[in-house]
C-alpha positions in Angstrom: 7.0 -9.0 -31.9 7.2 -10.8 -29.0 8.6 -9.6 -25.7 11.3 -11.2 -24.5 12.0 -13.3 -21.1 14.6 -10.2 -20.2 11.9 -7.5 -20.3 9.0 -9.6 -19.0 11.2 -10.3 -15.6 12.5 -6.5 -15.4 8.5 -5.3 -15.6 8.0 -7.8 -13.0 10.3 -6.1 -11.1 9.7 -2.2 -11.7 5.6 -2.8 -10.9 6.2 -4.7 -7.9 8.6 -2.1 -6.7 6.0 1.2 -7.5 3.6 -1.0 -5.9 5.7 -0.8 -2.9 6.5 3.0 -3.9 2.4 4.3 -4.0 2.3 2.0 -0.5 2.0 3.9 2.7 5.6 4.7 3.0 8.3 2.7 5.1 11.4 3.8 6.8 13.5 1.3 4.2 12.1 3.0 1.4 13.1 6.5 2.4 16.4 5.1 3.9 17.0 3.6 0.0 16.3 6.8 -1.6 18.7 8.9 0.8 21.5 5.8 -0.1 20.7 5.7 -3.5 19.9 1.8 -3.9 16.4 2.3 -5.0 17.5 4.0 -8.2 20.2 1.7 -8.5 18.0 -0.9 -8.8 15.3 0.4 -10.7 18.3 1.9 -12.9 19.3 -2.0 -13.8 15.6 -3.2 -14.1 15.4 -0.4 -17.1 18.1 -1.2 -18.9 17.1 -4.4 -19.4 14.1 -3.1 -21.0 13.6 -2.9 -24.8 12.7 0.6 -24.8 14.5 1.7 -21.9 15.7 5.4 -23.1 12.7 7.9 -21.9 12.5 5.8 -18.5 16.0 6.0 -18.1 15.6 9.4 -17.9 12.9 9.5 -15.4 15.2 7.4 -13.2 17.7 10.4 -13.6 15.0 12.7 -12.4 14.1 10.6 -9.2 18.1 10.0 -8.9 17.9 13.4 -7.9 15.6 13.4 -5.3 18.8 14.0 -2.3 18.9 17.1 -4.1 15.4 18.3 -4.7 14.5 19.2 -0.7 14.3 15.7 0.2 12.4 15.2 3.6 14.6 16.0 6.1 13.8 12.7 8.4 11.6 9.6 7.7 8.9 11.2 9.8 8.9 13.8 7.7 8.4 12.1 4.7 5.5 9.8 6.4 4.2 13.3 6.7 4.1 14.2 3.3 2.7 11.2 2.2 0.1 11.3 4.5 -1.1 15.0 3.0 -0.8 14.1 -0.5 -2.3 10.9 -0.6 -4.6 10.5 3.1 -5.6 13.1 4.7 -5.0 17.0 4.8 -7.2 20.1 6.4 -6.5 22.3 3.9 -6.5 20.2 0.3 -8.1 17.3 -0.3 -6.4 14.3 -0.3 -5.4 12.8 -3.6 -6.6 9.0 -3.0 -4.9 6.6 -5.1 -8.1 4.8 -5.7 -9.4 4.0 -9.0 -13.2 4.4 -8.1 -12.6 8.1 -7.0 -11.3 8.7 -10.7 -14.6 7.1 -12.7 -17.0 8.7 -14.4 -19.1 5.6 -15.0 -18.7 4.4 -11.4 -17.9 6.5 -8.5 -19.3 3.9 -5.6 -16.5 2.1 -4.5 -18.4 -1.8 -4.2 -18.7 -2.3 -7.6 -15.4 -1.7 -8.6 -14.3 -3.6 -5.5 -16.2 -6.8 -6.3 -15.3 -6.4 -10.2 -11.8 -6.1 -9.4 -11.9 -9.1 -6.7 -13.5 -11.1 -9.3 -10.6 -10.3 -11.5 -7.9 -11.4 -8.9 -10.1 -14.6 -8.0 -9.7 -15.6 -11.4 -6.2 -15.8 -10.7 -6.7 -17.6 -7.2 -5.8 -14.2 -5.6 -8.1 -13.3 -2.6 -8.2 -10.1 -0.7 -7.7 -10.0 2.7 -10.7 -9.1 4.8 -8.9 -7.3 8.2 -9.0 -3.4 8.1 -5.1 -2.8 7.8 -5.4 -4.3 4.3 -6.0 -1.6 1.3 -9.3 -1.7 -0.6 -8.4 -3.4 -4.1 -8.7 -0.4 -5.9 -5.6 1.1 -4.4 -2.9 1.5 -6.7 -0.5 -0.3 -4.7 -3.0 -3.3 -4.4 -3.2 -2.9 -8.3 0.2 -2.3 -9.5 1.2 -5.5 -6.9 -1.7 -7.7 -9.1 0.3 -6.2 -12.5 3.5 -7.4 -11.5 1.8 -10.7 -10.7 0.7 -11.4 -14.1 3.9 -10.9 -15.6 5.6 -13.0 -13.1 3.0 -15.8 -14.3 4.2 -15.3 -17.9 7.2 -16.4 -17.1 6.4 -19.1 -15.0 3.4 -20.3 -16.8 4.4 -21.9 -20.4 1.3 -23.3 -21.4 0.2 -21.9 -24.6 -3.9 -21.4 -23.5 -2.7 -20.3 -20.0 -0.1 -17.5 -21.7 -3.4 -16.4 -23.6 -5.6 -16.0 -20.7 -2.3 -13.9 -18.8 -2.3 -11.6 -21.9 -5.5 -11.0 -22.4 -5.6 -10.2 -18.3 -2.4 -7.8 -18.3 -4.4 -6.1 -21.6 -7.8 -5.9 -19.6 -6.0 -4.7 -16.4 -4.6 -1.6 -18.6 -8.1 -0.5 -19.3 -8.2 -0.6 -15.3 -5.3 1.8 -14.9 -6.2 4.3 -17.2 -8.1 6.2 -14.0 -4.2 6.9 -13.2 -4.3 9.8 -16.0 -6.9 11.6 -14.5 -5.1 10.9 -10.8 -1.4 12.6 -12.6 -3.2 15.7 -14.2 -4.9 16.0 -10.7 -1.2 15.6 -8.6 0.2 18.7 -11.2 -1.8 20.9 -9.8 -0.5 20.2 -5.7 3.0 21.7 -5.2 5.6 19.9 -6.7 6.9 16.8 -4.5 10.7 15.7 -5.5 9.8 11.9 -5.1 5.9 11.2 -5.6 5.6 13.7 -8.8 8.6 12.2 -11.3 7.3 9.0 -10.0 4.1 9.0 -11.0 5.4 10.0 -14.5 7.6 7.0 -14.4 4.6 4.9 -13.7 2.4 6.3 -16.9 5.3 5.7 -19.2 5.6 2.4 -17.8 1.9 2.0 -18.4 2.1 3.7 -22.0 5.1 0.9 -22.9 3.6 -1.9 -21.8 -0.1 -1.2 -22.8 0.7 0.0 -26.2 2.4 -3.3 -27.1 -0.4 -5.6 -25.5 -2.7 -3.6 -27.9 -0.3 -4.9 -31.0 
C-alpha cells in the first residue's frame, strides 16, 4: 500500500522536529514544552498519521512532562542535557553518535565518510567549522530523514521516487544503533522529557521502517 501525501508530510514534520529535540537544547524548546505547543504540534502531526494510536500515546506521556519534575529553569534543563548526552564526572555520557553503538565499526571516520557519501548523493554537504555536529549525531541524522521525505513529496519523478525509497530504507539500517543507545538510556535515572522521547522516536522508526521493508 502506498503511503499517502498526508503521512509522508506529517513524518517530514515529526523527524525534523526530534531532530531539533536530540539537538543541544534551546531556550524555545524548553519554553514550548513548559507552554505546551510542542505537544500540540507534534499532537496534530500524529493524527495525520495512518497508524497514529501507540504514538498518540507517547505524545500523552511527553504531554506530561509540566508534571513529571520538569527542570525548574532553562539553565537547568541545558544542565541535564549536558549530563546525559555530553559530559558528566560521575557516568558516562550517553553520546548520541551512531559509531559509539557499532560493533562492526567503532572508529568514528569511516562511518563519517560513509555517511557523507550518503548525504553527497543527495547534494547535501557537511559543514566543516567545529560548532557543526559530526554526521553521525542523531540530530544530524534524524534532520537527513526528514529530508528524504520532504523530497518525496517534492520529487515526482518515478526513477527519482525509487532512488528516495530505497535511501529512507538504507538510512533505517543506519538508525538501528538507536536500540542499543534506548536499552543503554533505561538504565540512567529516568528523565521526564529525553526518556518517553526516545520511545517516541523508535516507534517512529519501527512504523516507518517496517513499511519501507513491504
Amino acid at each position: 500500500m502506498q503511503t499517502g501525501n498526508d503521512d509522508i508530510e506529517a513524518r517530514a514534520f515529526i523527524f525534523d522536529l526530534l531532530s531539533v529535540s536530540f539537538a543541544y537544547p534551546t531556550e524555545e524548546l524548553y519554553q514550548s514544552l513548559l507552554d505546551g505547543r510542542y505537544t500540540e504540534e507534534l499532537e496534530q502531526q500524529v493524527s495525520k498519521l495512518s497508524k497514529a494510536e501507540p504514538l498518540a500515546d507517547m505524545v500523552g506521556e511527553l504531554a506530561a512532562y509540566c508534571d513529571n519534575n520538569p527542570a525548574s529553569d532553562y539553565n537547568v534543563f541545558e544542565s541535564e542535557y549536558i549530563n546525559l548526552f555530553e559530559y558528566n564526572k560521575d557516568a558516562t555520557p550517553l553520546h548520541p553518535n551512531a559509531h559509539l553503538y557499532s560493533d562492526d565499526e567503532p572508529q568514528p571516520v569511516s562511518v563519517y565518510l560513509r555517511l557523507k557519501s550518503k548525504y553527497r548523493d543527495f547534494d547535501i554537504e557537511m559543514a566543516s567549522d567545529k560548532v557543526t555536529e559530526q554526521p553521525d549525531h542523531l540530530s544530524v541524522q534524524l534532520e537527513f530523514f526528514a529530508y528524504l521525505h520532504r523530497l518525496l513529496l517534492e520529487d515526482n519523478d518515478e526513477g527519482n521516487q525509487q532512488k528516495i525509497n530505497n535511501a529512507l530504507s538504507d538510512f533505517c539500517v543506519e538508525l538501528e544503533w538507536t536500540h542499543r543507545w534506548a536499552e543503554q538510556l533505561r538504565t540512567r535515572p529516568a528523565h521526564a522529557f529525553y526518556q518517553p522521547l526516545v520511545l517516541f522516536l523508535l516507534l517512529m522508526l519501527e512504523t516507518v521502517c517496517n513499511e519501507n521493508e513491504k
